[in-house]
C-alpha positions as CSV (number, residue, x, y, z in Angstrom):
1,X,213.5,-180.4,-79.2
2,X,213.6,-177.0,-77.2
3,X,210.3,-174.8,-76.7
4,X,211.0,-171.6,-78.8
5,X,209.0,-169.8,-76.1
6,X,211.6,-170.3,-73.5
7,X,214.6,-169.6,-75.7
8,X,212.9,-166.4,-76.5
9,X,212.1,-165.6,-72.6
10,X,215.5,-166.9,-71.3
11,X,217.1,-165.0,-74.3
12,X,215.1,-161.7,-73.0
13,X,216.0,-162.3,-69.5
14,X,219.3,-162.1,-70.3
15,X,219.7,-159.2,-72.4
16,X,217.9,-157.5,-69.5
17,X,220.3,-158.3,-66.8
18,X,223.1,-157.5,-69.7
19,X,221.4,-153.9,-70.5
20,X,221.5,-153.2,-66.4
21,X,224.9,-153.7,-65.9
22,X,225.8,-152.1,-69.4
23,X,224.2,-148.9,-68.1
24,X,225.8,-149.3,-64.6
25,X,229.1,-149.1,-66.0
26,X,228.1,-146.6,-68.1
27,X,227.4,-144.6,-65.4
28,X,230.5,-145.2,-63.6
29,X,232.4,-144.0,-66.8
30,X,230.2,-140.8,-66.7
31,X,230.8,-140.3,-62.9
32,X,234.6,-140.4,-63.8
33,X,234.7,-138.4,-66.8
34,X,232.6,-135.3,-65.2
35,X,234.8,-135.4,-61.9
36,X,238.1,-135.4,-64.5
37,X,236.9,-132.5,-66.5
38,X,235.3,-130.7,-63.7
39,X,239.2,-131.5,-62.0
40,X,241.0,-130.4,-64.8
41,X,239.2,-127.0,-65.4
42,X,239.7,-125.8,-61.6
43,X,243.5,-126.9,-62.2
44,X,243.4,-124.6,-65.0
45,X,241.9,-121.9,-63.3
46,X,244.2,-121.2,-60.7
47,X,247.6,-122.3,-63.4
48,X,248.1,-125.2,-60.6
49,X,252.2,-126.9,-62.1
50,X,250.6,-130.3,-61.0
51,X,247.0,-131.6,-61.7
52,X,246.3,-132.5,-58.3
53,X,242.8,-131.8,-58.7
54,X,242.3,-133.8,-61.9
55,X,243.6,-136.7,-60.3
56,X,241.5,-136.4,-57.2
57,X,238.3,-135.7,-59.4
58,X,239.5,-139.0,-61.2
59,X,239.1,-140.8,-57.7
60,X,236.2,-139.4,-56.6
61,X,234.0,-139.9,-59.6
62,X,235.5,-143.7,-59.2
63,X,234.6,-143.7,-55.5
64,X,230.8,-142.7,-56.6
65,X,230.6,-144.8,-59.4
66,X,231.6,-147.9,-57.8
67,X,229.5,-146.7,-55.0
68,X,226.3,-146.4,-57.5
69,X,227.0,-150.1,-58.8
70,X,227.2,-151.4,-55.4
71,X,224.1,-149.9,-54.1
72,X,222.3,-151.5,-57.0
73,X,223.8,-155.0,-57.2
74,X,223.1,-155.3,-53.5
75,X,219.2,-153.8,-54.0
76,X,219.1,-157.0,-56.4
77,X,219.4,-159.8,-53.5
C-alpha cells in the first residue's frame, strides 16, 4: 500500500509545476492580445487599407511571449 503523504506531496508538486506553466502561457496569450489591439488601433488611426501593423503587433507580442517562457524554463535548470 502507497503512503498517502507522498501521494498528497507528489500530487502538490505537480499541480505546482502545472500552475507555472499555466500562467506562462497565459502570459504569452496576454503579450499577443495587447500587441494585436495596440496594432489594430494605430491601423485604425491612420485608415491604413491593410493591417500591417496588427499583424506585426501579433508577432511581436509572440516574440516576447515566447521570450518570457524561455527565460523562465531556462532559470529552472
Amino acid at each position: 500500500m502507497t503512503d498517502p503523504k507522498l501521494d498528497k506531496e507528489e500530487l502538490t508538486s505537480s499541480y505546482a509545476k502545472y500552475s507555472k506553466v499555466f500562467g506562462l502561457l497565459v502570459q504569452l496569450i496576454i503579450f499577443m492580445l495587447i500587441f494585436t489591439f495596440l496594432g489594430n488601433w494605430v491601423d485604425k488611426h491612420f485608415a491604413h487599407k491593410v493591417p500591417y501593423l496588427t499583424i506585426i503587433g501579433v508577432f511581436i507580442g509572440m516574440a516576447i511571449g515566447f521570450y518570457n517562457l524561455i527565460k523562465n524554463f531556462m532559470k529552472e535548470k
